[in-house]
C-alpha positions, 0 to 999 in steps of 0.5 A: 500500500501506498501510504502518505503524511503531510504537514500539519496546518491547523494553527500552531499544530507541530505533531505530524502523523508518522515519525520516521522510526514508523516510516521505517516499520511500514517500509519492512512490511512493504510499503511505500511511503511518500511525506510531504516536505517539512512534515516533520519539521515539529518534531526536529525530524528533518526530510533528510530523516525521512530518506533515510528511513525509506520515505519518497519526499514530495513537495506539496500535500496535494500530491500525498492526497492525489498518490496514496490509497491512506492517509495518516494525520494527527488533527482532523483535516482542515477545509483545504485538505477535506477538498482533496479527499477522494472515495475509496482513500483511507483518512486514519486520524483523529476527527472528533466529528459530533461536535463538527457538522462541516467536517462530517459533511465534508467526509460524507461527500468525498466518500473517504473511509475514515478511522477515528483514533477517538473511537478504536477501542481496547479490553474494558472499553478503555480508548488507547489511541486517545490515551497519551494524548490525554495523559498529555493534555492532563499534566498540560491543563495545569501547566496552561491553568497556572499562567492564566492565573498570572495577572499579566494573564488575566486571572487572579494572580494566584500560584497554584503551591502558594507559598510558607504563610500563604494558602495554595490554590483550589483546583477543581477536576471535573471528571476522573478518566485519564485527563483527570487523573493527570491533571490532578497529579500535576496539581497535586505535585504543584502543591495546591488544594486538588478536589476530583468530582466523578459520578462513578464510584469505582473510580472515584475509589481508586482516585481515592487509593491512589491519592491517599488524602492529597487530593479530595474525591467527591461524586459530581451531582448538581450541587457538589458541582456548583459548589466546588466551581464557585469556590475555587480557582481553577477549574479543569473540565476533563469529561469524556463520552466516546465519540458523542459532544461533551455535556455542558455542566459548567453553565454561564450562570455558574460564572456569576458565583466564581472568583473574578480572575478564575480560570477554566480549562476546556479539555474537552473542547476537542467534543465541544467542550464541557463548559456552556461558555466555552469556545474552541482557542488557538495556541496564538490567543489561547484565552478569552474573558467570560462575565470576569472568568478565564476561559483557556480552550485550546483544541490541540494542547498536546501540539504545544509539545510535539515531539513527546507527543509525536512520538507517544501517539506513533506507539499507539497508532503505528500497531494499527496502520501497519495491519491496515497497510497490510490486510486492507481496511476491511480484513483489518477491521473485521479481523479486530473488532477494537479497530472496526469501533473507529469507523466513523464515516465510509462511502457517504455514510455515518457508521458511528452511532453517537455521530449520526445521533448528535449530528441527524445522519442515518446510521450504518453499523459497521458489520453492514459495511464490511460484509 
């Protein structure tokens, strides 16, 4: 199979979809592989890498788009690259599509076969290829959540550990799976006052084990929510349901009743965040101000630091591509289920549930369209 990456041009975006260790391991299995020129520029990985390691080096994206039967990325693709799309190519990426109607309409139209990272799955419904971006964007929130909290920021001019004489910061993480856990690590490490709301005991259990008193659980209902939010400094939305928008539990009356200067960082604004009040940010103007409070919202975090998460993201999807490479789409998923679970979009149809509900598209099961 023909295989190709190219740049990444969402705003200030440095991952790139294939390390040239990965371009190795497809060119072993006999592939070829085309990068477009300055793909990995990002990571420090120039094109004279990418020879080396086996790749063809092409100059414009266009070219990948037109020549290679898949496509591997990091972000969705953008307006432009949408354009070039083509039925019976491979798009295996992340999409994030409930939240996104243009894009969903964009990839109905082209035909492409699309493969979400987002939605393949793992034992115990756990999401791999979501996973380290995850564990990056957690210990990220608090790193983002501490500068916008300086006052040359905009926030309250609060450091997160405090200082002897003076209390640290309340840190409120809504939400316990991998981003919380980080996030709350990160906090907890810094020295501030960390509270964990969940609403699933078992989780909240082992938040609980684990932390051993340095930071707080609490089961998320209303009022333990509004509660917390009111009081504290720095709020972390990390909730996630697979493949479907992100509920809004923090509303804009919830605003009124924070610290003037607090912050909220969206992690989950790549589904639509989980803030009423929030709107997808770039890393050029990552903040905004809402009735007084903060709001970072930035949808590609882990960009920021490219290379830890090039590098953490190719371990995951490289395992994947390589089978895709080699069997074909269809024998690949129907020969692991946890990869057919990222089918999002094939041939003009809507094959995940949650996308087709939240978006109003007829849904086609995947077992329909592998036969």
């Amino acid at each position: 199979m023909r295989v190709g990456t190219v740049r990444e041009i969402k705003n200030h975006e440095y991952r790139v979809g294939l390390t040239p260790e990965s371009v190795r391991e497809l060119v072993a299995h006999g592939h070829e592989v085309w990068v477009e020129s300055g793909a990995g520029n990002g990571i420090g990985a120039s094109d004279a890498d990418y020879g080396a390691a086996g790749a063809a080096i092409k100059a414009a994206a266009a070219e990948i788009f037109a020549g290679c039967e898949m496509v591997v990325k990091v972000k969705e693709p953008q307006a432009a690259e949408r354009a070039m799309l083509r039925r019976g190519q491979i798009l295996y990426t992340y999409l994030h599509l409930a939240p996104d109607p243009e894009q969903t309409a964009d990839l109905v139209a082209s035909g492409v076969t699309a493969i979400a990272y987002e939605t393949v799955t793992g034992p115990d419904n756990t999401l791999p290829l979501l996973k380290p971006m995850s564990q990056v964007a957690g210990r990220m929130s608090i790193q983002a959540g501490a500068t916008a909290l300086e006052k040359a920021h905009g926030g309250r001019g609060v450091l997160l550990g405090g200082v002897p004489g003076v209390l640290p910061a309340k840190v409120v993480v809504i939400g316990g799976g991998v981003v919380g856990f980080h996030a709350a690590q990160m906090a907890v490490g810094l020295g501030a006052d960390v509270t964990i709301l969940d609403r699933d005991p078992v989780v909240l259990e082992r938040l609980d084990n684990h932390f051993e008193g340095r930071a707080r659980t609490l089961y998320s209902g209303r009022a333990s929510l509004a509660e917390q939010v009111a009081g504290a400094d720095l709020v972390i939305g990390a909730v996630l349901i697979p493949g479907a928008a992100a509920p809004k539990l923090v509303t804009r009356a919830m605003l009124a009743t924070m610290k003037p200067g607090a912050v909220l960082v969206d992690v989950a604004i790549d589904q639509g965040g989980c803030f009423e009040t929030s709107h997808a940010t770039t890393h050029a103007e990552p903040t905004y101000v809402v009735d007084g409070i903060v709001h970072y919202c930035v949808a590609n975090m882990p960009g920021a630091v490219a290379r830890t998460s090039t590098y953490a993201l190719n371990n995951v999807t490289l395992p994947h591509a390589l089978r895709i490479a080699d069997l074909g789409w269809q024998a690949a998923l129907r020969a692991n289920p946890h990869l057919a679970a990222g089918l999002n979009v094939h041939d003009g149809k809507v094959t995940y549930e949650a996308v087709a509900r939240d978006l109003g598209y007829d849904w086609v099961p995947v077992a329909s369209v592998l036969g």
